[in-house]
DRENDO-1510 file (C-alpha; in Angstrom, 1 decimal, always signed):
<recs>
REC; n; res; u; v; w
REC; 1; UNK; -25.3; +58.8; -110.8 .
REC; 2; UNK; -25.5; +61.6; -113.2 .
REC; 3; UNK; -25.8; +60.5; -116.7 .
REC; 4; UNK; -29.7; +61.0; -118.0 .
REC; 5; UNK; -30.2; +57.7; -120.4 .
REC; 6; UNK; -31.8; +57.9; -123.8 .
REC; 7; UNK; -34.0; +55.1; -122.3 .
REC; 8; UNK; -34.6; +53.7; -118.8 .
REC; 9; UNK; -33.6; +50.5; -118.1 .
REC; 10; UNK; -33.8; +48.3; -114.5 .
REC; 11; UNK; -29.8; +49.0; -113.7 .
REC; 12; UNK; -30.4; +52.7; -114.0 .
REC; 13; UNK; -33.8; +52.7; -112.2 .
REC; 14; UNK; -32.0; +50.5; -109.7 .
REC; 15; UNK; -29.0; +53.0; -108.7 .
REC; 16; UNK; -30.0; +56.3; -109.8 .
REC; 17; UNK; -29.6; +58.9; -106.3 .
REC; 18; UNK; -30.6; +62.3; -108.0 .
REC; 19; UNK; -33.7; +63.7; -107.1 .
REC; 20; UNK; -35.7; +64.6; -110.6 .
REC; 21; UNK; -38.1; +63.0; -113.4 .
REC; 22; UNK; -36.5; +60.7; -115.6 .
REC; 23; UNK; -38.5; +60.2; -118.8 .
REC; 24; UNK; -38.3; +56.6; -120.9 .
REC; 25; UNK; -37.5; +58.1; -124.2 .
REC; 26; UNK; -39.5; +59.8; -126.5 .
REC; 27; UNK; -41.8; +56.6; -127.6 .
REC; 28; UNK; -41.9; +55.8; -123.7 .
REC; 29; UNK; -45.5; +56.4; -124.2 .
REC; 30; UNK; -45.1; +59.4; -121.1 .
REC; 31; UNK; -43.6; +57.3; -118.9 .
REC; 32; UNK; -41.2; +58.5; -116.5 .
REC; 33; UNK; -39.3; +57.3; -112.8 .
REC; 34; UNK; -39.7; +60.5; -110.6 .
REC; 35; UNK; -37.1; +60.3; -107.9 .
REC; 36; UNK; -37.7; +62.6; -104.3 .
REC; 37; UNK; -36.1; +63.0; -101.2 .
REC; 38; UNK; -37.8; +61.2; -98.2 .
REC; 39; UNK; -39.0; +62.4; -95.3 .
REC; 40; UNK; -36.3; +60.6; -92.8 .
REC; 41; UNK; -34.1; +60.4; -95.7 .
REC; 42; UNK; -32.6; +58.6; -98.8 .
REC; 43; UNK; -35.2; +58.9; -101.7 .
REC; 44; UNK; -38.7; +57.7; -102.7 .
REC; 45; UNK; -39.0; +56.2; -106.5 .
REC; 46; UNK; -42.5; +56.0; -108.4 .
REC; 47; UNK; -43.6; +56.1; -111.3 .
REC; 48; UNK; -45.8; +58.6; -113.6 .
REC; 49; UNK; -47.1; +58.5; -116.9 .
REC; 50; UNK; -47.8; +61.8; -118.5 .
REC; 51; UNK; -50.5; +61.9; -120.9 .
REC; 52; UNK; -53.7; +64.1; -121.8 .
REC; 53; UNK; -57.5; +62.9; -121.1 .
REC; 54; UNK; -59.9; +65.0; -122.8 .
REC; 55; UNK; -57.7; +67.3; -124.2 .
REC; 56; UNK; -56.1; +68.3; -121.1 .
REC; 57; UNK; -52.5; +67.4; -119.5 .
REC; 58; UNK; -52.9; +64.8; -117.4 .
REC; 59; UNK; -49.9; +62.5; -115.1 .
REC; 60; UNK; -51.1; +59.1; -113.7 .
REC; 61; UNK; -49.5; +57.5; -110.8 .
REC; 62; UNK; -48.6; +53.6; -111.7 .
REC; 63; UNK; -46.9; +52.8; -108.5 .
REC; 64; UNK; -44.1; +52.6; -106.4 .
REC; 65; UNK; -40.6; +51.2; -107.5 .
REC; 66; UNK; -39.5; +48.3; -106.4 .
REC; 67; UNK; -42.8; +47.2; -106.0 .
REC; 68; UNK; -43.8; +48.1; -109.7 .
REC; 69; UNK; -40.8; +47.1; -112.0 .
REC; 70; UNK; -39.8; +49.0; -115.0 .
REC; 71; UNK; -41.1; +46.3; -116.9 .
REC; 72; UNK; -44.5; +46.4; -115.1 .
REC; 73; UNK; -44.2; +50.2; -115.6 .
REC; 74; UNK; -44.0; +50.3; -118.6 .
REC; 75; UNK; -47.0; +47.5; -119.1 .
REC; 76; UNK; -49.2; +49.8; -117.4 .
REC; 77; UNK; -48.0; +52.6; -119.4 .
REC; 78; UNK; -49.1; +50.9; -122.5 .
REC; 79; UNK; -52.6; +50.1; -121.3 .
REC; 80; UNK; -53.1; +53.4; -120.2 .
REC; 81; UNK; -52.8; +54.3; -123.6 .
REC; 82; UNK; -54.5; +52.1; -125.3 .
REC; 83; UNK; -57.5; +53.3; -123.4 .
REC; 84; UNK; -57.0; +56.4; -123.9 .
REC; 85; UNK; -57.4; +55.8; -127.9 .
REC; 86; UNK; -60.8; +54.0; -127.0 .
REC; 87; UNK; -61.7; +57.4; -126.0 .
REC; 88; UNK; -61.7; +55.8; -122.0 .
REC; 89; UNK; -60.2; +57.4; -118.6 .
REC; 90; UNK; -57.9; +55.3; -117.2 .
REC; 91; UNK; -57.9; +56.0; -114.2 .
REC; 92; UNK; -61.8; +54.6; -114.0 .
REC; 93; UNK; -61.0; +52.1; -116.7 .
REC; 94; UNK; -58.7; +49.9; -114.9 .
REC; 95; UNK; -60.6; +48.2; -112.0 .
REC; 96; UNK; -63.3; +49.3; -109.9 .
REC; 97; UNK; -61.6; +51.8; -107.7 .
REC; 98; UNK; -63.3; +51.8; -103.8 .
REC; 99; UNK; -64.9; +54.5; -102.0 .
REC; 100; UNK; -62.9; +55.5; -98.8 .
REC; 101; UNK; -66.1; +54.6; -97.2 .
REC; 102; UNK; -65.7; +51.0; -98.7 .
REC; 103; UNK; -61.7; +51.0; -98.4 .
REC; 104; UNK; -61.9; +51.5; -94.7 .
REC; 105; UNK; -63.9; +48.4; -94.5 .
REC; 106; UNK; -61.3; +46.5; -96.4 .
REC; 107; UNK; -58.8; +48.3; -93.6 .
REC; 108; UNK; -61.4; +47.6; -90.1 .
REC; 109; UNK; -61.3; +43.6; -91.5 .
REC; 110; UNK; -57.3; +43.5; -92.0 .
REC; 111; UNK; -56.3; +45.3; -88.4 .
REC; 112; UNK; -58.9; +44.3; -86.3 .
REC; 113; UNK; -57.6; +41.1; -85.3 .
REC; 114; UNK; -54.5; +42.5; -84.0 .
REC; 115; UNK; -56.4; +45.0; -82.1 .
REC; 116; UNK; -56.5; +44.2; -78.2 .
REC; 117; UNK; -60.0; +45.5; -77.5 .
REC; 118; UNK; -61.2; +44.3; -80.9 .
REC; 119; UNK; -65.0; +45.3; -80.8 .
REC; 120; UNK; -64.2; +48.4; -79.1 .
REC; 121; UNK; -61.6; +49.6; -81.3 .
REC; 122; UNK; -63.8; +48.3; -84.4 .
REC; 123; UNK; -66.5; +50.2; -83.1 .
REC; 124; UNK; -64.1; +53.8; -82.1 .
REC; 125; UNK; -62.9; +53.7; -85.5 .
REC; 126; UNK; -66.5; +53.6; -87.4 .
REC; 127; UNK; -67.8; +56.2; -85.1 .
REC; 128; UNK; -65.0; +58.9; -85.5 .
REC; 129; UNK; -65.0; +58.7; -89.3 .
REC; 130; UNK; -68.5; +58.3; -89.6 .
REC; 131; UNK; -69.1; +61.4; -87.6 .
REC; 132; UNK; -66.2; +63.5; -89.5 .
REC; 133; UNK; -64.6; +61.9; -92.4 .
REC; 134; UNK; -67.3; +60.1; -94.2 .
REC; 135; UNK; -69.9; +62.8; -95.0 .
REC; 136; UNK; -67.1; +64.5; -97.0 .
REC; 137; UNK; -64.8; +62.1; -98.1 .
REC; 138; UNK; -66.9; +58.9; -97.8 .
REC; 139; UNK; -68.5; +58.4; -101.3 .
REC; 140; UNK; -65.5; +59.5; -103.2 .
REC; 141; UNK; -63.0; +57.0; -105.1 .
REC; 142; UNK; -60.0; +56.1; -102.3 .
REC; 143; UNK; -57.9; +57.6; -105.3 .
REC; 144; UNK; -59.6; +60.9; -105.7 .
REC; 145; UNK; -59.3; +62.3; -102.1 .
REC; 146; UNK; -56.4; +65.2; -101.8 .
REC; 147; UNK; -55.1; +66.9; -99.3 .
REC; 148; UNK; -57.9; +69.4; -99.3 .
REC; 149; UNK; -60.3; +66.9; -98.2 .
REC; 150; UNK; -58.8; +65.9; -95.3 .
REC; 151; UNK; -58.3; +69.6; -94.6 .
REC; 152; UNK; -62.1; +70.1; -94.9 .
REC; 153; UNK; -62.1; +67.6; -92.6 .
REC; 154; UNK; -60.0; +67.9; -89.9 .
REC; 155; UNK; -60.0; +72.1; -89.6 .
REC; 156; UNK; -63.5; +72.0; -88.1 .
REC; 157; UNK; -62.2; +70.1; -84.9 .
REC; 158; UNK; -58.3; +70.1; -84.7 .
REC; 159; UNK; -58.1; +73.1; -82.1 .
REC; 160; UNK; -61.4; +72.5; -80.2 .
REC; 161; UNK; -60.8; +68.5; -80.2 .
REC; 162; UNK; -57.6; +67.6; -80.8 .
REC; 163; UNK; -57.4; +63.9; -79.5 .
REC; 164; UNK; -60.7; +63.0; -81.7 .
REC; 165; UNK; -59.0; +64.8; -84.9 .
REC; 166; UNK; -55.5; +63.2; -84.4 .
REC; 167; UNK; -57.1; +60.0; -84.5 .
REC; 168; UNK; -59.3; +61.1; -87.4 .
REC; 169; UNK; -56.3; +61.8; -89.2 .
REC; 170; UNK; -54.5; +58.7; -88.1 .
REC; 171; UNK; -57.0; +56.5; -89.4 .
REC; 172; UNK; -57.7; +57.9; -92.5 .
REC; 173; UNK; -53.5; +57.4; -92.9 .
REC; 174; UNK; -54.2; +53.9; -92.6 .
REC; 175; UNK; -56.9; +54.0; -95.1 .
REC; 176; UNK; -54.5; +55.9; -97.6 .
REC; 177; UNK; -51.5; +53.4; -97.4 .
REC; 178; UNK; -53.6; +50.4; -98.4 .
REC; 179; UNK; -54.8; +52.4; -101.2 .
REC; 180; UNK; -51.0; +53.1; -102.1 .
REC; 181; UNK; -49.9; +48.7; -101.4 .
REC; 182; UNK; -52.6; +48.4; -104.1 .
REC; 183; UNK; -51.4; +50.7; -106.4 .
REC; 184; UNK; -54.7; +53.3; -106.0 .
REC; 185; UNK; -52.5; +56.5; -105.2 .
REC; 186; UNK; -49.1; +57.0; -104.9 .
REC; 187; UNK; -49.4; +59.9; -101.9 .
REC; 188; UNK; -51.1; +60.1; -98.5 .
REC; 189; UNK; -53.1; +63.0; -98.3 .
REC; 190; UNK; -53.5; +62.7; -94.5 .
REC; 191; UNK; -49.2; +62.5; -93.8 .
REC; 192; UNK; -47.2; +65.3; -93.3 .
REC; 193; UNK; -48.0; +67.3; -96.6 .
REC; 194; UNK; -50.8; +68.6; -94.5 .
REC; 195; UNK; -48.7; +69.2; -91.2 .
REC; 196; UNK; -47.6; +72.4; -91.9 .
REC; 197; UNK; -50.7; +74.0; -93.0 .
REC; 198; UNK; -52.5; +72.4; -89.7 .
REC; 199; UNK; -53.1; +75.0; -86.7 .
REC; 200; UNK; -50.3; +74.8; -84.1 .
REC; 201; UNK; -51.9; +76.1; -81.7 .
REC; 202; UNK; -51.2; +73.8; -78.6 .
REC; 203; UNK; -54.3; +71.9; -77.2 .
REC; 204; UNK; -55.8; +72.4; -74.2 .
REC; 205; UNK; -55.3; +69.1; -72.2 .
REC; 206; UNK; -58.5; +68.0; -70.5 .
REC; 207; UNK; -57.7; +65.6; -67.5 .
REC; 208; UNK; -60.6; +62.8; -66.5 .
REC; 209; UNK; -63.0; +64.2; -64.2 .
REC; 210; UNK; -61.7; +63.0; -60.3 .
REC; 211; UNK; -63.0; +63.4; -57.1 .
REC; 212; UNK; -60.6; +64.7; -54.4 .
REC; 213; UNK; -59.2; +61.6; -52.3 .
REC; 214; UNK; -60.9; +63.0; -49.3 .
REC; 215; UNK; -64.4; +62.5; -50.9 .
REC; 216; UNK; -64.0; +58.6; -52.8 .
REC; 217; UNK; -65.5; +57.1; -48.8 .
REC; 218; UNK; -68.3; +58.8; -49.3 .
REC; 219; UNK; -68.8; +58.0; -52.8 .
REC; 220; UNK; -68.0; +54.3; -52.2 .
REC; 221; UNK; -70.8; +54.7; -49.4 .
REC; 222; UNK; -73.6; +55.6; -52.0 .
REC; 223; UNK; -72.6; +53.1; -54.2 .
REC; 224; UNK; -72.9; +50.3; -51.7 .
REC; 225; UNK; -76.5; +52.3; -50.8 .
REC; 226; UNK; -78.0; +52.4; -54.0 .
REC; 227; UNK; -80.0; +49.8; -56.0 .
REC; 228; UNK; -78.3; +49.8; -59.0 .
REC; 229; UNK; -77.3; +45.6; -59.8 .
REC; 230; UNK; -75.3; +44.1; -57.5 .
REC; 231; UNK; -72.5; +43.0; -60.4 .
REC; 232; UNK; -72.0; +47.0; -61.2 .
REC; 233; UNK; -71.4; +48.1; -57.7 .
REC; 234; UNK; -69.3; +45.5; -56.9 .
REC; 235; UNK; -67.6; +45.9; -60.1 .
REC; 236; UNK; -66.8; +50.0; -59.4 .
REC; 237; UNK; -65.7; +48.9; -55.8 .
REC; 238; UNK; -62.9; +46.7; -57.4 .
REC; 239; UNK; -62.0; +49.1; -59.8 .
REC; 240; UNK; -61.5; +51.8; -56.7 .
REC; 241; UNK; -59.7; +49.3; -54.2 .
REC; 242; UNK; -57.4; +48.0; -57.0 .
REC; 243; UNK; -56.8; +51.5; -58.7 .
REC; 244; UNK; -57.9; +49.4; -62.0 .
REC; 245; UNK; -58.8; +50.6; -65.5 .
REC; 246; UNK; -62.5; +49.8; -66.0 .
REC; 247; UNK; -61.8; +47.2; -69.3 .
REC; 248; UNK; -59.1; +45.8; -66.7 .
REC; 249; UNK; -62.3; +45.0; -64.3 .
REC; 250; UNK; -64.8; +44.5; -66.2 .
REC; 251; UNK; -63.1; +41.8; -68.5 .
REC; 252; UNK; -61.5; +40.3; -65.0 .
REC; 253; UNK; -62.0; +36.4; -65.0 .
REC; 254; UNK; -61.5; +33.8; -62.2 .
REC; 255; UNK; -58.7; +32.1; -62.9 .
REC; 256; UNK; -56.8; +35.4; -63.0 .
REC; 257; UNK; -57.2; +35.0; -59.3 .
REC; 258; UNK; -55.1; +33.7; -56.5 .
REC; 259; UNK; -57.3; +33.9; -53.6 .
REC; 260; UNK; -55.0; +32.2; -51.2 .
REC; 261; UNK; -52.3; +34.7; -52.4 .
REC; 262; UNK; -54.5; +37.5; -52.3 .
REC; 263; UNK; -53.1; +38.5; -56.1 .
REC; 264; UNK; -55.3; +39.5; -59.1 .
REC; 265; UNK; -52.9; +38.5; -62.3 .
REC; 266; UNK; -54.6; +40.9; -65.8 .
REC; 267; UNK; -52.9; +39.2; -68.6 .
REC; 268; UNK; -50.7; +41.2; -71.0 .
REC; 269; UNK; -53.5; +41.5; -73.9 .
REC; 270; UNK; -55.9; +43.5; -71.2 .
REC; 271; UNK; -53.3; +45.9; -70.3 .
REC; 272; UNK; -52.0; +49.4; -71.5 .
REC; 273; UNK; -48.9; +48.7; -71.8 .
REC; 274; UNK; -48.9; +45.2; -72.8 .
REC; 275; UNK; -47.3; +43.8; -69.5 .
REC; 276; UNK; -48.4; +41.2; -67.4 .
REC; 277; UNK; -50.0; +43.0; -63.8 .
REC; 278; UNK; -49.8; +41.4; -60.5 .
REC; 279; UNK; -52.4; +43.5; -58.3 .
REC; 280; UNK; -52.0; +42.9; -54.6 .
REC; 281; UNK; -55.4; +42.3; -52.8 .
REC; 282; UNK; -57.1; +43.9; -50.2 .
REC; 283; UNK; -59.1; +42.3; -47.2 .
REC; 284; UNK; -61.9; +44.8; -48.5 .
REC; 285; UNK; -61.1; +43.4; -51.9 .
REC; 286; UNK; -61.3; +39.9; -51.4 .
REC; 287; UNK; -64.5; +40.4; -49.8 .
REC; 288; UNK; -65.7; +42.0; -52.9 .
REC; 289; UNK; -64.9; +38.8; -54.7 .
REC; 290; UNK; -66.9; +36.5; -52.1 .
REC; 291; UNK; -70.1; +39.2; -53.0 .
REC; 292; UNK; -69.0; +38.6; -56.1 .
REC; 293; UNK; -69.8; +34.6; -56.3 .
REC; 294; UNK; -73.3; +35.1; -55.6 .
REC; 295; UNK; -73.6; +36.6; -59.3 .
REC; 296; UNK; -75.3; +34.4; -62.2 .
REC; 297; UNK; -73.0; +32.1; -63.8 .
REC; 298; UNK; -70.9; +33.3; -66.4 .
REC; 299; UNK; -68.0; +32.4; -68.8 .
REC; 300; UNK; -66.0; +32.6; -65.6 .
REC; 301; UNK; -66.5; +36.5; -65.1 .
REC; 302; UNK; -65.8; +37.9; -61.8 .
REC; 303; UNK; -68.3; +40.4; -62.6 .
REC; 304; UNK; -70.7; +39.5; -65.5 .
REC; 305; UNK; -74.1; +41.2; -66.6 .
REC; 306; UNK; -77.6; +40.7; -65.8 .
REC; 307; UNK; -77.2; +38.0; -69.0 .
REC; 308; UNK; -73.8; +36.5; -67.8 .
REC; 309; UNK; -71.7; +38.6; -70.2 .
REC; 310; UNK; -68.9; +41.5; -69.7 .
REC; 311; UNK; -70.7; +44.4; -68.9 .
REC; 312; UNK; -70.9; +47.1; -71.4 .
REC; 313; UNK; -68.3; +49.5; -72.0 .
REC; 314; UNK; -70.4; +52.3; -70.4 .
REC; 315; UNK; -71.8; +51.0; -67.8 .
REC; 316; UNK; -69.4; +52.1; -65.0 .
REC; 317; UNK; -69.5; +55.8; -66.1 .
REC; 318; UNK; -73.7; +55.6; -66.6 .
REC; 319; UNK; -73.8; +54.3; -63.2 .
REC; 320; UNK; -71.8; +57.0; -61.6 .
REC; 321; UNK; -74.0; +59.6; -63.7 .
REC; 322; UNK; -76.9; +58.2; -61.9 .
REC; 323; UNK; -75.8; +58.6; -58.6 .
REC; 324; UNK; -74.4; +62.7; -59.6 .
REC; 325; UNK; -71.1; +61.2; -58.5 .
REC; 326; UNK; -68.9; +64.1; -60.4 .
REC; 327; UNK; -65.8; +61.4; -62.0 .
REC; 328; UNK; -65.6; +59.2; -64.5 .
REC; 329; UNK; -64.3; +55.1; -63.4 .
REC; 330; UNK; -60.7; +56.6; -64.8 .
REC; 331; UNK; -60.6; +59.3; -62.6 .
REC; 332; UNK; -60.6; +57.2; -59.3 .
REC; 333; UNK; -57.1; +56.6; -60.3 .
REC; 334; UNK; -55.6; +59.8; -59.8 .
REC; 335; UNK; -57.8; +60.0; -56.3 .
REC; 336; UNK; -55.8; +57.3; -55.7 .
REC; 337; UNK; -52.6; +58.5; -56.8 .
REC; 338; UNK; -53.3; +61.9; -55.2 .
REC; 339; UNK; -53.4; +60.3; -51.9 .
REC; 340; UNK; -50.6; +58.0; -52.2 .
REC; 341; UNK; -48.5; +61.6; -53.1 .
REC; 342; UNK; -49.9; +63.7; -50.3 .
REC; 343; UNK; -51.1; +61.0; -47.3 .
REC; 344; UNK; -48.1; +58.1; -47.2 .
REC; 345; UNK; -44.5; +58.5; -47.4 .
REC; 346; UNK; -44.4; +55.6; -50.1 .
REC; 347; UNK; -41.7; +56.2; -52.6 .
REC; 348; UNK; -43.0; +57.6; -56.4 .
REC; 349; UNK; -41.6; +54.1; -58.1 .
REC; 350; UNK; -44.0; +52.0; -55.8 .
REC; 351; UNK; -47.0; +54.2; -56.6 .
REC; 352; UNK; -46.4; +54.3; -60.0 .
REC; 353; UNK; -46.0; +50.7; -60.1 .
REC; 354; UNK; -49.5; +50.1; -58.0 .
REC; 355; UNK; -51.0; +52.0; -61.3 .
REC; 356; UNK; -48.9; +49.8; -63.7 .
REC; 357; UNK; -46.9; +52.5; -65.1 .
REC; 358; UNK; -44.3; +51.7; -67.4 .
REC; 359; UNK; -41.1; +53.9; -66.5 .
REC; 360; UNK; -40.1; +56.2; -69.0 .
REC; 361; UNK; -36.1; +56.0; -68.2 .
REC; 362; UNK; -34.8; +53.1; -69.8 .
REC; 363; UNK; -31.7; +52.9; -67.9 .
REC; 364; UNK; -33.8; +53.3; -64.9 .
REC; 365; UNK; -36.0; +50.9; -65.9 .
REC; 366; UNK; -33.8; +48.3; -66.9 .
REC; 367; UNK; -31.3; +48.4; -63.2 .
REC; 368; UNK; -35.3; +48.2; -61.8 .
REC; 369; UNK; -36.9; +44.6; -62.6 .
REC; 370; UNK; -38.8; +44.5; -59.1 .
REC; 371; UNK; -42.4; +45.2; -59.3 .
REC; 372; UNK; -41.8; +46.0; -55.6 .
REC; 373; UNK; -44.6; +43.7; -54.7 .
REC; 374; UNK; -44.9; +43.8; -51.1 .
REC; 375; UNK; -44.4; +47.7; -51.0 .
REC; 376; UNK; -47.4; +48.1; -52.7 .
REC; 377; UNK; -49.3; +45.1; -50.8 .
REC; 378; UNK; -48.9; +47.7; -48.2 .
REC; 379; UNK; -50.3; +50.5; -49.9 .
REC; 380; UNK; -52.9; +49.1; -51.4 .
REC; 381; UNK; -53.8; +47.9; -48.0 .
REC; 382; UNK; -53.5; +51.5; -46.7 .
REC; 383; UNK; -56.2; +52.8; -49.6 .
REC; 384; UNK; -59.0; +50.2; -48.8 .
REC; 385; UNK; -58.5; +51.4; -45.0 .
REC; 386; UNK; -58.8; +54.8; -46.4 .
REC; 387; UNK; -61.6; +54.7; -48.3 .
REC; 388; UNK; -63.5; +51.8; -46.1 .
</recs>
């Protein structure tokens, strides 16, 4: 479409496919449709109103065609200048704009109830931006922060802590696309305007600290030895028979458990993937679970706290602190998975499948539908004698 109208109107807005400005005539009050190439292709459509606030030139963002109409567009336009001949900024005239510090509130209430470890996540996301984003970007208007900003804050720590700063920068993403649904900003500072001028220097990947195979007996020997309460050593012996995630164990429940079966069932919302988990018990194991009914009542916890709720999120790695134990509750994992590699002859899909890895071939995966129980019932039979 290559005809520039005297005046915009909703057909031409509606099929115009040339990237440029496209003003609204010369009473259009500034208004004009500015039309750009999108990332992943076809084009982006928003509108701008160029005017001048205290004597300088100024363009305002009014939003996002289709989601702002021409009509709308030009609504706003028309306010805009209206306040602007009360001697008024619009852009602080309109309605209270939110700090990011007040916006990301607004974004923690809509998300975290789609969030699988809700209080956890809740709490990750306050703790990473109130370490790094908000003491620079916190007390300014969700409108006003540019891509220098999130620069400022994401240079300090993107080569030395990568993970933390990638999150950093995802979640203040989020923050920026609610501010654009409601028409705050047209542009997220935190997308990939900044990519380019971001370090690309490759981080170094830092693996969870794991004791060799060889050494897990003798840590699962001070464990059972120490004093610590009898729900958190009983708890890290699950974890290190079942080759379980620590929020898999400590969130475990009863009736997730077939003791006649000898099969621990986690439910789809507690794993990684999102996939139901059938975890083939040990003797060793269910032994662990008899212990394990000598703890105070709970909401049906196999291992509750002190005060009969899931123990805290920390608790597993404080404990192996204590004791000097050098791994972290993840790390007993990749003992395990060490020893399955270099001690058995069991085939990579079945030990793979004991750690409830998803295969990454999806022609593989989908000739595959066997969880290749019994082949691990075996192993994991193998790694309680191993470690027992």
């Amino acid at each position: 479409m290559n005809n520039r109208p005297l005046m915009l109107s909703a057909t031409f807005v509606r099929n115009v496919n040339l990237p440029g400005r496209y003003g609204d005539g010369r009473d259009g009050l500034g208004l004009g449709l500015l039309v750009r190439p999108a990332l992943r292709g076809g084009l982006n459509k928003s509108w701008t109103q160029s005017v001048r606030i205290d004597g300088r030139p100024t363009s305002l963002g009014l939003g996002r065609y289709p989601v702002v109409t021409l009509a709308m567009a030009r609504e706003r336009a028309l306010g805009n200048a209206r306040t602007i001949a009360q001697g008024r900024d619009p852009r602080r005239s309109t309605k209270a704009v939110p700090t990011f510090a007040q916006a990301l509130e607004t974004v923690i209430a809509i998300h975290a109830p789609g969030w699988k470890d809700r209080a956890g996540s809740v709490r990750q996301w306050r703790s990473s931006l109130a370490r790094y984003a908000l003491p620079r970007i916190g007390a300014k208007g969700v409108d006003a922060v540019t891509a220098a900003d999130v620069m400022d804050v994401l240079l300090p720590i993107w080569s030395t802590k990568r993970v933390t700063a990638s999150r950093v920068r995802q979640r203040i993403g989020a923050v920026m696309k609610w501010a654009i649904a409601q028409g705050l900003r047209d542009d997220n500072p935190a997308g990939e305007a900044i990519a380019a001028a971001l370090p690309k220097t490759a981080a170094v990947q830092r693996h969870q600290r794991a004791l060799p195979h060889a050494e897990v007996r003798a840590a699962l020997d001070q464990v059972r030895r120490s004093d610590a309460y009898l729900g958190v050593r009983l708890a890290f012996e699950f974890l290190v028979l079942t080759a379980g995630r620590s929020g898999e164990v400590r969130n475990a429940r009863w009736d997730e458990i077939d003791r006649d079966g000898a099969v621990w069932t986690v439910p789809a919302d507690r794993m990684k993937n999102g996939r139901e988990h059938r975890v083939p018990l040990s003797d060793r194991a269910l032994e662990v679970l008899d212990e394990a009914r000598e703890l105070p009542a709970s909401d049906d916890l196999l291992f509750p706290s002190p005060t009969g709720r899931v123990l805290p999120q920390k608790t597993l790695s404080e404990f192996m602190r204590a004791l000097q134990v050098d791994a972290v509750p993840h790390g007993f994992r990749s003992s395990f998975r060490d020893w399955a590699a270099e001690c058995t002859d069991a085939p990579r899909e079945v030990c793979e499948l004991a750690l409830a890895h998803v295969n990454g071939d999806r022609v593989e995966a989908a000739y595959r539908r066997s969880d290749l129980f019994d082949r691990r019932r075996v192993l994991m039979a193998d790694w309680a004698a191993y470690v027992a």
